[in-house]
N, C-alpha and C positions, 0 to 999 in steps of 0.2 A: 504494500500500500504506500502511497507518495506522501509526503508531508504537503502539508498547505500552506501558501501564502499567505499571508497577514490578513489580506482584502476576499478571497474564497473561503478560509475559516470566519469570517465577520459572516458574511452571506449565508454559511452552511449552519452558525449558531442560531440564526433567526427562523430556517430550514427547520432544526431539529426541533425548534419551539414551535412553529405551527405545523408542524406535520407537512404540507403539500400548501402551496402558494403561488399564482402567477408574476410576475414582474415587480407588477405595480403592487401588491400585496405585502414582500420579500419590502419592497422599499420603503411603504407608510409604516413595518416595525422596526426601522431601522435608528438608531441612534442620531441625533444632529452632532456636527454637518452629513446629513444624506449624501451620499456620491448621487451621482447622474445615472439618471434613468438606463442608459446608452451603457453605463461601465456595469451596472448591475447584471443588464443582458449578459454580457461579454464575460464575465465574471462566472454565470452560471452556465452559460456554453463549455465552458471551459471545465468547469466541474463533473458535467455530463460526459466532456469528452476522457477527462480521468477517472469515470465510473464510479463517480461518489454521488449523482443525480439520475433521478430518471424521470420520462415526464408523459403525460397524455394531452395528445393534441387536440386543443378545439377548432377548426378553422386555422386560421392563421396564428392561435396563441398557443401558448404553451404552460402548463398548471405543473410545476414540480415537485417532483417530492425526493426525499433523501434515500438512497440507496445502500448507504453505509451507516449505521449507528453510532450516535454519539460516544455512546460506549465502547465500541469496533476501535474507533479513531483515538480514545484516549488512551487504550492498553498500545495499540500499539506506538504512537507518539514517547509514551514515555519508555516503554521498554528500546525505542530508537535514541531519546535524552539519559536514560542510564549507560546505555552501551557508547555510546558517543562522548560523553563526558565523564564518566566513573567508571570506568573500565569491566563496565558489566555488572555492576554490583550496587545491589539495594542498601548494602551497609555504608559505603564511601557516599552516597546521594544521602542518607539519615546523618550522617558525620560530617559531614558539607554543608547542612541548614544548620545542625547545632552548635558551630564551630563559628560561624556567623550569625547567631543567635535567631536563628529566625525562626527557632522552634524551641517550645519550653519544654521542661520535663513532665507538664502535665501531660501535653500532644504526644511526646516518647509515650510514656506509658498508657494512652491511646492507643498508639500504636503496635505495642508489644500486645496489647491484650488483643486486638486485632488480630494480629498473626498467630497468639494462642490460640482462636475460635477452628 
């Protein structure tokens, strides 16, 4: 699976929250500044064409819906950000936040209990 750009993951989050959406649908839940009507198109072509969209045609329009799960997309983004930056390992990514404090010892032992389940 591809990672996504900044501007196809914007598009594909608003995707995963309504389910299926045409253009102009995809843009009125879009965060201000909206991009252009024209980049959103182009935007979602582009994700159909990397198989993370699929769509059913009405006439001339097009109603899309997501093809990949949010969930699909997040396991493996991170297992590509662990591998790519901690050399594979869930322990140096947990040692990496704590070590920059960006994680407290409540959230570790969240966590620990977590991975006990």
């Amino acid at each position: 699976m591809q990672e996504l750009t900044k501007a196809e993951e914007q598009v594909m989050h608003v995707l995963w929250k309504v389910k299926k959406a045409f253009v102009k649908e995809l843009l009125a839940e879009m965060d201000e500044p909206k991009p252009a009507y024209n980049t959103v198109s182009t935007i979602i072509r582009i994700l159909e064409k990397k198989g993370f969209v699929g769509f059913t045609a009405f006439g001339k329009t097009h109603q899309y819906y997501p093809l990949v799960s949010k969930e699909d997309y997040k396991t493996q983004i991170s297992k590509s950000l662990v591998s790519k930056y901690f050399e594979g390992s869930f322990e140096n990514l947990v040692s990496f936040f704590a070590k920059k404090e960006e994680i407290n010892v409540e959230e570790l032992d969240a966590i620990l209990k977590t991975l006990k389940k």
